[in-house]
C-alpha atoms as one frame of an Amber mdcrd trajectory, in Angstrom:
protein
 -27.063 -47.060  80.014 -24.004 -46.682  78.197 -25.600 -47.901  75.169 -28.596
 -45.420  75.491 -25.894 -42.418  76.370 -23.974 -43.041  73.008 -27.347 -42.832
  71.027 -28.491 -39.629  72.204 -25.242 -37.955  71.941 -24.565 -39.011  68.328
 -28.415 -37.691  67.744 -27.714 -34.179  69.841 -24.373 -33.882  67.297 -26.441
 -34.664  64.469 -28.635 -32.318  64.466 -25.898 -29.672  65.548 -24.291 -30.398
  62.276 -27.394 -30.012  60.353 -28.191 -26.577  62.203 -24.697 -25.639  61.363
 -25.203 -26.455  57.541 -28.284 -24.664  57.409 -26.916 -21.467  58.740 -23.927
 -21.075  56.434 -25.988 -21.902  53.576 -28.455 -18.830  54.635 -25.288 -16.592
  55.457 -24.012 -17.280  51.948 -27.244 -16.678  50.402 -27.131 -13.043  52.108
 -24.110 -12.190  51.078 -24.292 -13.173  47.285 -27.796 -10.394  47.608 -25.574
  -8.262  50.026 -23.167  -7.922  47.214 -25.800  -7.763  44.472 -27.775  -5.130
  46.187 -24.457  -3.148  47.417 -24.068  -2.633  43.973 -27.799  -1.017  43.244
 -28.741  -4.117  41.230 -30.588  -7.655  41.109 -28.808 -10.707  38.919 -31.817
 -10.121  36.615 -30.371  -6.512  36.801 -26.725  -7.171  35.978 -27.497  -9.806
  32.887 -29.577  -6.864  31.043 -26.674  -4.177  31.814 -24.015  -6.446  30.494
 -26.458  -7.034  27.241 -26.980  -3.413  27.297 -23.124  -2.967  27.265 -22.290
  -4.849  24.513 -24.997  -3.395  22.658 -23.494  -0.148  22.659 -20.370  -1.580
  22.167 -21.097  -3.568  19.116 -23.672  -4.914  17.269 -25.579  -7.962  18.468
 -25.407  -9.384  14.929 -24.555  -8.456  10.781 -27.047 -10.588   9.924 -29.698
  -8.287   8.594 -27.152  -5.579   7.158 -25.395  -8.930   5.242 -28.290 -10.541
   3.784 -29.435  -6.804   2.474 -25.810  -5.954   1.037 -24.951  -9.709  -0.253
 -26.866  -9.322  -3.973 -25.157  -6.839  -5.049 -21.544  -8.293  -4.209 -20.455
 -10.825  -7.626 -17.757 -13.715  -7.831 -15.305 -12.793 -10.602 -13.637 -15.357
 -12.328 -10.945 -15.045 -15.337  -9.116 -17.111 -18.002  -5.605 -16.229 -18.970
  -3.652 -17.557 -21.544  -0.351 -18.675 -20.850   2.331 -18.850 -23.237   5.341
 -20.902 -21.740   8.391 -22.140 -23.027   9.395 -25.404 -25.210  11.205 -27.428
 -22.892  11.328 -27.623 -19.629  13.636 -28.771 -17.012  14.385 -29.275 -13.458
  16.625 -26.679 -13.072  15.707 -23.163 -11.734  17.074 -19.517 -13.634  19.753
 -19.378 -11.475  20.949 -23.218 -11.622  20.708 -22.794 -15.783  22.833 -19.680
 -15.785  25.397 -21.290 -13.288  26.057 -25.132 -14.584  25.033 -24.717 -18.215
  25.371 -20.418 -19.192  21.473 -20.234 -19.277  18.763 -21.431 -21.776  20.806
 -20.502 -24.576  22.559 -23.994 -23.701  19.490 -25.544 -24.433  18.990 -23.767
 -27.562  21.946 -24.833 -29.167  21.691 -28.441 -28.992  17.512 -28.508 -28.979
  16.773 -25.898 -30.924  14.097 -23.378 -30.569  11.376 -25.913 -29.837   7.222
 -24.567 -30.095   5.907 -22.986 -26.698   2.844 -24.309 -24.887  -0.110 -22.983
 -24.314  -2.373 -23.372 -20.964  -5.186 -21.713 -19.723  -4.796 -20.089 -16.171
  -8.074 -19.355 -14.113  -8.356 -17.227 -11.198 -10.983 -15.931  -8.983 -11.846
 -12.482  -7.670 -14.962 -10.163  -6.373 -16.356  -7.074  -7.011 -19.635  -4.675
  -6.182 -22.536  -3.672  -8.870 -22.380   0.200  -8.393 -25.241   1.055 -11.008
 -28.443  -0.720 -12.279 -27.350  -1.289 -15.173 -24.025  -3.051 -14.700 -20.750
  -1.242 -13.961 -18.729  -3.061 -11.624 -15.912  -2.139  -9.228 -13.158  -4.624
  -9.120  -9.035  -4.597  -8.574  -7.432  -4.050 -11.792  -5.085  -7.273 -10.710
  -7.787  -9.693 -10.971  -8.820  -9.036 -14.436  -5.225  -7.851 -16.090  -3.996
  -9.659 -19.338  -7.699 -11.933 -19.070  -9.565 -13.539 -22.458 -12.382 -14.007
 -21.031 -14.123 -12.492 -17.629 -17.237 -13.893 -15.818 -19.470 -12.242 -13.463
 -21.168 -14.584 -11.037 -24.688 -12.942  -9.023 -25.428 -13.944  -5.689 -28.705
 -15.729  -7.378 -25.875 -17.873  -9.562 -26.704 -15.969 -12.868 -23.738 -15.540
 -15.043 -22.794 -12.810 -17.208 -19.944 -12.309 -19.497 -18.225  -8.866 -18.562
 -16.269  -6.348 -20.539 -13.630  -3.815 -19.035 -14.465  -0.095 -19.220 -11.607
   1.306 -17.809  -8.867   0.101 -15.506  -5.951   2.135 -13.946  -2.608  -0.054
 -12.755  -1.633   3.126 -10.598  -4.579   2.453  -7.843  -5.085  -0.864  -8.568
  -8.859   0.091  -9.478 -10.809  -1.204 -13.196 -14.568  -0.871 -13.762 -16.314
  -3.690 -15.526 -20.098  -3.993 -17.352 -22.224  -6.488 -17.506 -25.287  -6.080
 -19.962 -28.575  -7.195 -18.200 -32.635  -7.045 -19.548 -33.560  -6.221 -15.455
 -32.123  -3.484 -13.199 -29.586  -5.439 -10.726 -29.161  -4.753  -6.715 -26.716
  -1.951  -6.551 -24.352  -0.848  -3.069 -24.298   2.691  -1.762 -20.970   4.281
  -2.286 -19.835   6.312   1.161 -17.025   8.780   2.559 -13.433   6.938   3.698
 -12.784  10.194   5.093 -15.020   9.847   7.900 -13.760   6.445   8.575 -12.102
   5.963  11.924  -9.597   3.611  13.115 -11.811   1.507  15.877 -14.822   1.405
  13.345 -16.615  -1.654  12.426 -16.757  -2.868   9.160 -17.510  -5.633   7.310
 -15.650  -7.832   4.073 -17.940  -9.511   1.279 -16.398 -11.817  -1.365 -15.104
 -15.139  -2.608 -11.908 -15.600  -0.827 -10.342 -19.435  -2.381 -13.870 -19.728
  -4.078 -16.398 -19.583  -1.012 -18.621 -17.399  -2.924 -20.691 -14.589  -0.559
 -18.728 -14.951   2.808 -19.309 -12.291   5.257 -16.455 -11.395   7.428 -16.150
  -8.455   9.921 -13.222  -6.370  11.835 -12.724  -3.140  12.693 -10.322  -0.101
  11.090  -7.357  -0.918  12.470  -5.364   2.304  10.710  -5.667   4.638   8.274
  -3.387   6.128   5.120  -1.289   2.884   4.905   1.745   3.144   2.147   2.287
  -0.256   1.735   4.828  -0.034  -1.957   2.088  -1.001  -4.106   1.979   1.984
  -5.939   2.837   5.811  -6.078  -1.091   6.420  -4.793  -0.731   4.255  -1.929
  -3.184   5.244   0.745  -4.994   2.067   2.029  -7.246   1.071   4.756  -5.879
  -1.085   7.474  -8.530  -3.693   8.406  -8.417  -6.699  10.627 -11.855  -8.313
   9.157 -10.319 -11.592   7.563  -9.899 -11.172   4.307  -7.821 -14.108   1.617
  -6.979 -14.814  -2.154 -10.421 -14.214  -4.077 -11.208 -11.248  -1.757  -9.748
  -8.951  -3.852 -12.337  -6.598  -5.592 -14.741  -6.640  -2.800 -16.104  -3.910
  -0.659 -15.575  -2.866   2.469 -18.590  -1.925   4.330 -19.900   0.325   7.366
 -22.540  -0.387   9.528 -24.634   2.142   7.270 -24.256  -0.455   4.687 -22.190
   1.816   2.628 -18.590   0.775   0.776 -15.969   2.693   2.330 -12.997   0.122
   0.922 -11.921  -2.029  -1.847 -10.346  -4.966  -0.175  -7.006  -5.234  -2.590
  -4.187  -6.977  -0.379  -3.133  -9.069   2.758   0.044  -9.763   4.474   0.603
 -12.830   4.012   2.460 -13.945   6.892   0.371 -11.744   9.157  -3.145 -12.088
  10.599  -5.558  -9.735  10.800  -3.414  -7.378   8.365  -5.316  -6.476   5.474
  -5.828  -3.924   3.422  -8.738  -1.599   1.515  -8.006   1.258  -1.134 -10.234
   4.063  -0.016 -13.744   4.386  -1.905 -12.957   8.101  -2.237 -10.155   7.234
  -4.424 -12.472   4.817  -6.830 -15.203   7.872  -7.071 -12.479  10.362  -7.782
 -11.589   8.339 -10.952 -14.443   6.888 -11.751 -15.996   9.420 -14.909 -12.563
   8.970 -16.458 -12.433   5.324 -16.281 -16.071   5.651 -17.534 -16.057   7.832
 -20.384 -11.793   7.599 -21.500 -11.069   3.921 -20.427  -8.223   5.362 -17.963
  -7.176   8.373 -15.637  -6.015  11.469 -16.752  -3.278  12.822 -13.973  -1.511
  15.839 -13.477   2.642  15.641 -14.163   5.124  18.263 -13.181   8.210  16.863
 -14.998  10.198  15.895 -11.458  11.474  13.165  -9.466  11.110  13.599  -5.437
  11.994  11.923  -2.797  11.996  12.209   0.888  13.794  14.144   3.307  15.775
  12.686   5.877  17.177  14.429   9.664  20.399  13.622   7.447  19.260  15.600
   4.206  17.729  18.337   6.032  20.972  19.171   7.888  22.762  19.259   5.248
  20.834  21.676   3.375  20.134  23.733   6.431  16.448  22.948   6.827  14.528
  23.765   9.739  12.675  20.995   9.251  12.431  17.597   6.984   8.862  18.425
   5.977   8.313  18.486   1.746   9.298  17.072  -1.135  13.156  17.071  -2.377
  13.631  17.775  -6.417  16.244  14.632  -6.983  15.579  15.413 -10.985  14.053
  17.549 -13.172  13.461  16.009 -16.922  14.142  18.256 -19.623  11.599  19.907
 -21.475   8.943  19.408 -18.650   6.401  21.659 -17.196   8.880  21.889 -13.719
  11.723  22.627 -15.828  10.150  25.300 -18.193   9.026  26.614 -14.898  12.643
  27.188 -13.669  12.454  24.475 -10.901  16.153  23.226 -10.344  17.430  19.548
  -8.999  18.101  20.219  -5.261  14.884  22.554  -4.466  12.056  21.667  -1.829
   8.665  21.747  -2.672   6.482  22.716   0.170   3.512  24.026  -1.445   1.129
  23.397  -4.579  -2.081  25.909  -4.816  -2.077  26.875  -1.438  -1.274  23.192
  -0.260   1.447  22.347   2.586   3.429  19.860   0.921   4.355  17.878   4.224
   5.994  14.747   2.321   6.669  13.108  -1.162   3.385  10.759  -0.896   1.176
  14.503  -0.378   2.946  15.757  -3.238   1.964  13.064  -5.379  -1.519  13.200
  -4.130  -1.958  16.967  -5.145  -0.389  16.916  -8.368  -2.593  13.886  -9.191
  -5.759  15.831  -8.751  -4.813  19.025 -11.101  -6.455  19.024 -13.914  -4.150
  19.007 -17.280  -3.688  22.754 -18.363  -4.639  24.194 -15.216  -1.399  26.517
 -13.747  -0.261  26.381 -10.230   1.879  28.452  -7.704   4.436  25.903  -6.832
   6.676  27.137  -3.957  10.257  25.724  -3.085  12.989  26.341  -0.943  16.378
  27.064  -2.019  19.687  27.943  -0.374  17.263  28.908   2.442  14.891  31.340
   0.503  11.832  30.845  -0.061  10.537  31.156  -4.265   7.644  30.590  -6.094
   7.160  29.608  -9.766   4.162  29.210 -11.869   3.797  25.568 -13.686   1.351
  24.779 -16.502   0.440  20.832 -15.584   0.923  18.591 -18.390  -0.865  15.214
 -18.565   1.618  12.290 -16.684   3.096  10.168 -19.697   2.381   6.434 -18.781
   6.401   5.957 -19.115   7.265   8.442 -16.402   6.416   8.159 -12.666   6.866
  10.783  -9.813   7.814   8.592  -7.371  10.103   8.782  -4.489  13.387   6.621
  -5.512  14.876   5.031  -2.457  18.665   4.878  -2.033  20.282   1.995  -1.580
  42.439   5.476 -10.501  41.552   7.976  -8.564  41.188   8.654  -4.622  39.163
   6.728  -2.248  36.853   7.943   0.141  33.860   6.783   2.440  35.177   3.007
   1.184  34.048   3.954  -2.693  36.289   4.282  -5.338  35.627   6.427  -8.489
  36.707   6.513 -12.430  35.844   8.826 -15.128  33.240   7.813 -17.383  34.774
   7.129 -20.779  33.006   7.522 -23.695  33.394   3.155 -23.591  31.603   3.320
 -20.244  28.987   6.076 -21.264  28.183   3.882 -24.304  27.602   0.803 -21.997
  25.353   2.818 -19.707  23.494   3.904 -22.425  24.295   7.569 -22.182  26.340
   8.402 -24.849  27.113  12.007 -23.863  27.456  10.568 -19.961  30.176  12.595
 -18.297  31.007  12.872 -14.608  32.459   9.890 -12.415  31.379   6.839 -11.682
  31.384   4.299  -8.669  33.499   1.169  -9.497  33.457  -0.538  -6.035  32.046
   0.220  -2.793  33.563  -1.520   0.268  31.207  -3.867   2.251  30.226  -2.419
   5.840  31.897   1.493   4.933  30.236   4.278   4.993  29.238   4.988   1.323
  27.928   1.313   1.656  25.680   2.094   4.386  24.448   5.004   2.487  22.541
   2.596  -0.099  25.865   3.539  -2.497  26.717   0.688  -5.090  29.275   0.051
  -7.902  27.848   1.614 -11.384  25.931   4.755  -9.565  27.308   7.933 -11.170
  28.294  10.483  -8.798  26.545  13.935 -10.202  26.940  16.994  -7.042  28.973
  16.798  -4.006  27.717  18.919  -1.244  25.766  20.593  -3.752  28.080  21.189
  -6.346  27.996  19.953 -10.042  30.227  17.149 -10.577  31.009  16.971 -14.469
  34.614  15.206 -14.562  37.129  13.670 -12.320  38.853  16.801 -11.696  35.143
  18.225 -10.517  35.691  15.324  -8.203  38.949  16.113  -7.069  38.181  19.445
  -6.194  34.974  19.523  -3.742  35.727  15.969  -2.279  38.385  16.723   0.288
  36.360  20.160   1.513  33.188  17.238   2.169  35.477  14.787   3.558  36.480
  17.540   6.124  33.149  17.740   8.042  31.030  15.303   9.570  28.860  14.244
   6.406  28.470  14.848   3.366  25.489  15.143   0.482  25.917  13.550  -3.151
  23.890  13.227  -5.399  23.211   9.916  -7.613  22.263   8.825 -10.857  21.135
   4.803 -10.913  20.335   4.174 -13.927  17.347   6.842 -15.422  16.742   7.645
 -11.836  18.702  10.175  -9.355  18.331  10.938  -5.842  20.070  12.620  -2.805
  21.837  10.399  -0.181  23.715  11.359   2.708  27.176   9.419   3.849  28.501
   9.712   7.322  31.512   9.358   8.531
């Protein structure tokens, strides 16, 4: 009886169990369609809207846009010859000039021995822009080369010639001569770029001929210090050596960069010149070989919170006259060393890098209303644009016994010491040392700078000197202005 009693209960809990199971597997199955349905759709439903999302988002694939754009993207490859040296040795520059006085040592008991000769190769890439051959390219991957070769997606090889080049933007345009018309890219408008955009790299980065590669803009009018037109495109599609030269495309299909230069520490960081700036230039590098630009005669720099106090700005917006070079249109014009430029033609001049810009795209012998700002007032003067000399550059320059003060001390400049700097008519004072961690020294000062306005006023001798420095040493700051070498700017040092 017992027996029969333990058998039915064990069935009775069976089958409770099993009820049990079944009823929390249908209650979960009503809630996972509760929840689907609270939310207006089926799992069917809410696969196709997540498709639909990213979609809109991005595209599903580059696939088609790449295979249509890769024929007209080329490998460029280059042979340099390199002239080095007659002997070598393990010893850096800087070991030879400390343990032995240089390679002059050398010399002297070797004797000026033949230098080698090697070849160096390098790779590159660049974009057909015309049937019948020009070529887009960085002007760094085919400087100083014997012999260029232009590789086609279909392998065909072609030698290349350079039409025109231009070390300012970094930009050169090649030709190839070919008996059929060759694939050609669209050129489109940077300025309608947007950071957030996708776009997409083409090139040969270390030799993998035709990779695709895509990113988005990640920012826009990038001065990175490679050049007075700096103005790049900020991409984080990957792009490595051998890139360089390549195009930057949009979704349209249409080049909207020339990749040109990576961080390379950084991922993610490169950068594009803008195609705007290539078609700008473009008939000159086609029909003179280089680019005609617009000079003024000035150096500029920019204006600090520190420089605009001192000159009683309202704001630090323009372009600061550190120099004007004799003879120039700026100084025919009657533009003086200490005046802000705020407008060319019409133009707000908002910084040094818009300055450059403008004066870039005036046309040689055209006249512009060029207005400054000085002692406060506002004046404009008329100046007939000369053609920049390839020598000259109208760039910002960045800073870096008798009294003492802000931790520099000063000497005349002897004739002795004018003849060393190469100025032989040099007068004024000069820096001799500048004590580590002191003002002047955190000012960007340094031994051999020549001192040439205090607060403004023309320093011509030590007694100049004498005279204006303890008035600036009186307030809180004070404003000189420095020669380094050909090159002078405006520096502030504070107390």
């Amino acid at each position: 009886m017992n027996s029969e009693s333990t058998k039915k209960r064990k069935r009775f809990l069976l089958v409770l169990v099993s009820f049990l199971v079944i009823i929390f597997i249908i209650s979960f199955a009503g809630t996972i369609h509760f929840s689907a349905m609270s939310l207006g759709v089926s799992s069917r439903d809410a696969m196709a809207a997540s498709t639909t999302e990213t979609a809109s988002g991005a595209p599903s694939s580059f696939a088609d846009l790449a295979e249509k754009l890769k024929p007209a993207v080329v490998n460029i490859s280059t042979t340099k010859t390199i002239t080095t040296g007659g002997f070598r040795t393990p010893l850096n520059n800087e070991q030879l000039d400390r343990f032995f006085g240089g390679e002059e040592f050398f010399k002297k008991f070797f004797g000026d021995m033949p230098g080698r000769e090697f070849k160096q190769r390098s790779l590159g890439s660049g974009f057909i822009i015309s049937k019948d051959g020009y070529i887009f390219t960085n002007n760094h991957v085919i400087e100083k080369a014997d012999k260029i070769v232009v590789k086609l997606s279909n392998g065909k090889e072609y030698d290349a010639t350079v039409k025109g080049k231009d070390k300012n933007t970094d930009i050169a345009l090649l030709k190839i001569e070919s008996e059929v018309a060759l694939p050609v890219v669209k050129l489109g408008d940077s300025s309608k770029l947007r950071v957030g955009d996708w776009v997409i790299a083409i090139g040969n980065p270390f030799g993998l001929s035709q990779t695709v590669t895509a990113g988005i803009v990640s920012a826009k009018g990038r001065v990175i210090g490679a050049g007075p037109y700096d103005d790049f495109i900020q991409t984080d599609a990957s792009i490595n050596p051998g890139n360089s030269g390549g195009p930057l495309f949009d979704l349209e299909g249409k080049v909207v960069g020339i990749n040109t230069a990576i961080v390379a520490q950084g991922q993610g960081i490169g950068f594009a010149i803008p195609v705007d700036m290539a078609k700008e230039i473009l008939p000159n590098l086609r029909t003179k070989g280089k680019v005609i630009r617009g000079w003024l005669g000035v150096s500029v720099q920019g204006i600090t919170e520190d420089i605009a106090k001192n000159l009683n700005l309202k704001t630090a917006e323009g372009a600061l006259v550190s120099d004007v070079f004799k003879g120039d249109p700026a100084e025919k014009a009657g533009i003086k060393t200490g005046d802000v430029i705020i407008e060319i033609d019409g133009k707000d001049v908002k910084d040094t890098h818009e300055l450059i810009k403008i004066v870039a795209g005036v046309t040689v012998g055209d006249k512009v209303e060029i207005k400054v700002l000085r002692d406060g007032r506002q004046k404009a003067f008329t100046v007939k644009v000369t053609e920049r000399p390839e020598t000259r550059d109208l760039t910002e320059v960045e800073p870096e016994e008798s009294g003492k003060h802000f931790g520099m001390t000063v000497q005349e400049i002897t004739p002795e010491i004018a003849e060393h700097l190469g100025f032989p008519n040099a007068k004024g004072v000069i820096i001799a040392q500048v004590e580590s961690g002191s003002p002047a020294d955190e000012a960007g000062i340094q031994a051999g700078d020549i001192i040439r306005q205090v607060n403004r006023s023309k320093v011509s001798s030590l007694k100049d000197y004498r005279s204006v420095m303890p008035r600036a040493v009186s307030g809180d700051s004070v404003l000189v202005l420095i020669q380094r070498g050909k090159s002078k700017f405006f520096a502030v040092i504070r107390k």
